[in-house]
N, C-alpha and C positions, 0 to 999 in steps of 0.2 A: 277868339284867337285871330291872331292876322294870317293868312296862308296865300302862299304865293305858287300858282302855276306854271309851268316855265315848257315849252317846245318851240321847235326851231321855226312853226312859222302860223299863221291863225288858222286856216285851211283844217290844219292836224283839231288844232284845240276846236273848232265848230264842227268837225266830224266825227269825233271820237267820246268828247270832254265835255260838253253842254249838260246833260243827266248831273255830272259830278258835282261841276259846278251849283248850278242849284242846289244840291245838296245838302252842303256844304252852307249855303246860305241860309236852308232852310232851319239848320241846325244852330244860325244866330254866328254865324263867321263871316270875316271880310275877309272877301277872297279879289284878288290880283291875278293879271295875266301878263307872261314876260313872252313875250313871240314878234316876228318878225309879221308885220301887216295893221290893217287898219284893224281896230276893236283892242286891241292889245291895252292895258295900262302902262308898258315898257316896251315900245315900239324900239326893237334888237335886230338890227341889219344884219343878221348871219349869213356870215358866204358859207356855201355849201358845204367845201373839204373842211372835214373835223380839224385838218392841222395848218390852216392859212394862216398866215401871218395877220389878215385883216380881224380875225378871229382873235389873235393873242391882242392885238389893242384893244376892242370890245369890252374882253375881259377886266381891263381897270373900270370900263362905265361902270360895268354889271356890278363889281367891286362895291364903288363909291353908293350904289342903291342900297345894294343888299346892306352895308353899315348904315346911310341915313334912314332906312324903311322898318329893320329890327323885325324880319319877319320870323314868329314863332315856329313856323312850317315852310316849307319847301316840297313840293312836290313836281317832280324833274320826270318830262318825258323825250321822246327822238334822242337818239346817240349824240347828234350834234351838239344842241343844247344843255344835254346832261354835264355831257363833256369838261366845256367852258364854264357853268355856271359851278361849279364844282371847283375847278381851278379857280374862279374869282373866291371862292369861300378859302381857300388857302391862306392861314396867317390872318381871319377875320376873329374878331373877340366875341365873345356872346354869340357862338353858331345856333343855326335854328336846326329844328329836327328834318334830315333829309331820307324822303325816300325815291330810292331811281326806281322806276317803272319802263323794265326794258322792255322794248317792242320788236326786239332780235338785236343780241350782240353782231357789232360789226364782225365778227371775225367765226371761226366755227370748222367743222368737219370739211365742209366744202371748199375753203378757205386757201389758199397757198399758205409753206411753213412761216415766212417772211414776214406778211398780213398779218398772220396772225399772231406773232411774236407781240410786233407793233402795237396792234390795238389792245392787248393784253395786258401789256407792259403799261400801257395807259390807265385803263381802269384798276390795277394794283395801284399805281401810284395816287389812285385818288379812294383809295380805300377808305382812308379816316378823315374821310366827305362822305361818306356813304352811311347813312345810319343802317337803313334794312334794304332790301330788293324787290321785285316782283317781277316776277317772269311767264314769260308763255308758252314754252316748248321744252321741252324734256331735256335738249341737248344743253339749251342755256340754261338749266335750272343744274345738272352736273358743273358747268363751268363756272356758274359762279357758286357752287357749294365747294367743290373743289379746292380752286382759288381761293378760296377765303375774301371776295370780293366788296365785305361791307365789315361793318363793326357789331350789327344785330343779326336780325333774321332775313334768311332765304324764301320770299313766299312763292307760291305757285298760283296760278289764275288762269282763268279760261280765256282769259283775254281781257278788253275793254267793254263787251259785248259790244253785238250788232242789233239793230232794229231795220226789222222786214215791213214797217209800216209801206214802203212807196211799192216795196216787192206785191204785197196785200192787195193792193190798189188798183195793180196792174192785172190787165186782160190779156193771156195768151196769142188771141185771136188779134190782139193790138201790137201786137210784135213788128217789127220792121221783117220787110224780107227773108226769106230764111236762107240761113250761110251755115259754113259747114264747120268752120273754126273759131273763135273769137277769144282775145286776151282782152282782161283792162286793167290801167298800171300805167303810170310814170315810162314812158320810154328811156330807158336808161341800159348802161351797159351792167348794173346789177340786176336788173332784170330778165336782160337777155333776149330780149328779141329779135335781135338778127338771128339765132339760134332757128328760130319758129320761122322767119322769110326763108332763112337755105335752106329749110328742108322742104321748102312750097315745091321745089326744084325735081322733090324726088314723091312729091303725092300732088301727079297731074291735074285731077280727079276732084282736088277741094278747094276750096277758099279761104283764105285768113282775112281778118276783122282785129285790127288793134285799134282800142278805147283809150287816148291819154296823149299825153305830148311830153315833151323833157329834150335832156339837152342832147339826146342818140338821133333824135328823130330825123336830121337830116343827114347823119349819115345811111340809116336804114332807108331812108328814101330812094339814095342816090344809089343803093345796091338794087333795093328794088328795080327801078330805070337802066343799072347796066343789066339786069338778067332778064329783062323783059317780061317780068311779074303785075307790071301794073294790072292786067286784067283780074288778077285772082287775089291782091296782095290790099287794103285798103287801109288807109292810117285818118281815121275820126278826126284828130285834133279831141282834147277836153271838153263832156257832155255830162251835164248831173245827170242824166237818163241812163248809166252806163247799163243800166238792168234791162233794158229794153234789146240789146245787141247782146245779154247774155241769154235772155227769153229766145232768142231768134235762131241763137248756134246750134250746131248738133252737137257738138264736141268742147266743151270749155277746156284750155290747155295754159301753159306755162310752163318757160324755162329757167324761170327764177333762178338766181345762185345763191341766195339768202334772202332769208325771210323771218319774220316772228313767228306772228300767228297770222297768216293773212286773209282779210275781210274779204277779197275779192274772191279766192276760191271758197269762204265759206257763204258767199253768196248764192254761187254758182250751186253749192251745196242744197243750200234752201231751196232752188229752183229745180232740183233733181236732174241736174246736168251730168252726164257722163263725162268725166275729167281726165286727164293727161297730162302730168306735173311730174317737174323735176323730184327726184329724190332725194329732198334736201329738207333740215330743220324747218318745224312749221307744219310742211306741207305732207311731211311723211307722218306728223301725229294727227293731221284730219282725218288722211285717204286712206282707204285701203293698198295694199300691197300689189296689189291686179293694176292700181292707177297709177302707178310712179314706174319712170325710168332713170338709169344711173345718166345722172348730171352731162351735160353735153354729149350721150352717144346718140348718133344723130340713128343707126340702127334700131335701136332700141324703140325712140320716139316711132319713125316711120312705122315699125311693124305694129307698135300698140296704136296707132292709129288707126290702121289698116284693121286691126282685128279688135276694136272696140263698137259693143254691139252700142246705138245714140239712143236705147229704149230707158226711159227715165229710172233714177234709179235712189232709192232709200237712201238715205244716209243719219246721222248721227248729229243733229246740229242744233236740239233743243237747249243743252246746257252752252250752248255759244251766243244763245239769247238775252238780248241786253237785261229781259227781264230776269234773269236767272242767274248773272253774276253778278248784276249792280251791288244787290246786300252784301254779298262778300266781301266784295274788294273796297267796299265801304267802312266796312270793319276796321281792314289793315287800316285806311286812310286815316278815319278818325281813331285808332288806336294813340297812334301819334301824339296826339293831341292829348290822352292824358298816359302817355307810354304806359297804358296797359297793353300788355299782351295779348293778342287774339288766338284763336284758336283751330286755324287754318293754314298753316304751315305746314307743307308736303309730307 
């Protein structure tokens, strides 16, 4: 079978997607890569916003492949790429079998009413582009059963899994410095980090540690600089070591405002970090209930800061183990391939 991979940039597909791939090949398939970056077989310049206009001409490229390439499979990951690549199948003859592998709907509880109207309205309208789903959090696994968001089936997943090999590898004792906060993540206003610097304001006492860079970071910088935070407030820039600055913290946190299922706190997870995350999709089916505060109350954060004991602590993260969902969600993938139905649907 010909199968085609599709997200919005290579980064995604070599950190998530490399296991699959093989896979996939081992089992005698040619497989394709449509992403934004060097390694790609469809080097796809995606600007960021899902609804750019640079994005709608894109979509004729993606179009004109998707008919001369006739691929059997389609497997669609990131909102952005699903998006578009979905739209370009519109009005295509001989579609291939598509499945979207959501990594968190754009839109959600957290969401404003407007947002989420939008992005809704979106993914209904590419409904009959959607053969089945997969999803990784409970809230999205209602919205798109709800919606009626595909033409087959709704699946549920523990994720993409993650591999703790470099986690394994590492020595406590080789930690950097020890600090008392640390995030890692795309600096972005979905993520919310200016959230985690104002409250630096009102917890004298600690330090914060952001791991990543994106396109917030120099406004976060420049608030840092007026409030006179540099001593306590530190922005990495992007390090493959992100683990080593979670090893170090006392405290793993985030103010995320949407999320799927995210690797970085089930990192933090692995490494028995005491955590402090927003209450939001995602992060509210990792944690416990003790670790989450309601979405932007800067109250809330402070005092469960303040009264979070940093003594390590158990958590639940064996079935988020690359080794322990790969056979699953391998199932769904190659079901595809002779639409037989599998037998893991929530």
């Amino acid at each position: 079978m010909k199968i085609l991979i599709v997200a919005s940039n290579m980064v995604h597909i070599n950190n998530f997607h490399q296991a699959y791939i093989q896979g996939f090949k081992n089992e005698g398939h040619n497989v394709y890569i449509m992403a934004k970056g060097e390694g790609a077989d469809f080097n796809i310049d995606f600007e960021k916003s899902v609804l750019s206009f640079k994005n709608l001409k894109l979509s004729y490229k993606i179009r004109e492949i998707l008919k001369k390439e006739c691929f059997d499979v389609v497997y669609l990951h990131t909102s952005l790429a699903a998006f578009w690549v979905r739209m370009a199948l519109r009005g295509v003859k001989g579609k291939p079998y598509v499945i979207n592998t959501v990594h968190g709907y754009l839109f959600g509880k957290s969401c404003g009413s407007l947002h989420n109207k939008i992005y809704l309205a979106c993914e209904r309208l590419l409904k009959n582009q959607t053969d089945d789903i997969i999803v990784m959090n409970n809230e999205d696994y209602s919205i798109a059963t709800e919606n009626k968001l595909c033409k087959g089936n709704v699946y549920f997943s523990n994720g993409m899994g993650v591999s703790f090999k470099a986690f394994d590898t590492a020595k406590e004792n080789q930690a950097k410095e020890q600090i008392s906060l640390a995030y890692v993540g795309e600096i972005s206003k979905r993520k919310n980090q200016m959230f985690l610097v104002k409250a630096m304001k009102h917890l004298p006492n600690y330090t914060l540690t952001l791991v990543g860079d994106g396109d917030e970071r120099e406004n976060v910088e420049k608030y840092i600089k007026k409030e006179g935070l540099q001593d306590r407030v530190c922005i990495t820039g992007f390090t493959k070591k992100a683990y080593e600055y979670i090893l170090a913290c006392d405290i793993y946190v985030s103010a995320s405002k949407i999320e799927g299922l995210p690797f970085n706190i089930m990192e933090a997870m692995y490494l028995k970090k005491p955590i402090v995350a927003s209450n939001i999709k995602g992060q509210s089916d990792l944690l416990p209930k003790n670790s989450l505060y309601t979405l932007d109350n800067m109250d809330e954060y402070v005092n469960l800061i303040k009264n979070t004991n940093v003594k390590r602590v158990d958590y639940d993260i064996e079935k988020y183990k690359l080794e322990n969902v790969y056979s699953e969600n391998m199932e769904i993938y190659l079901s595809s391939l002779t639409k037989n139905q599998p037998s893991v649907v929530k």
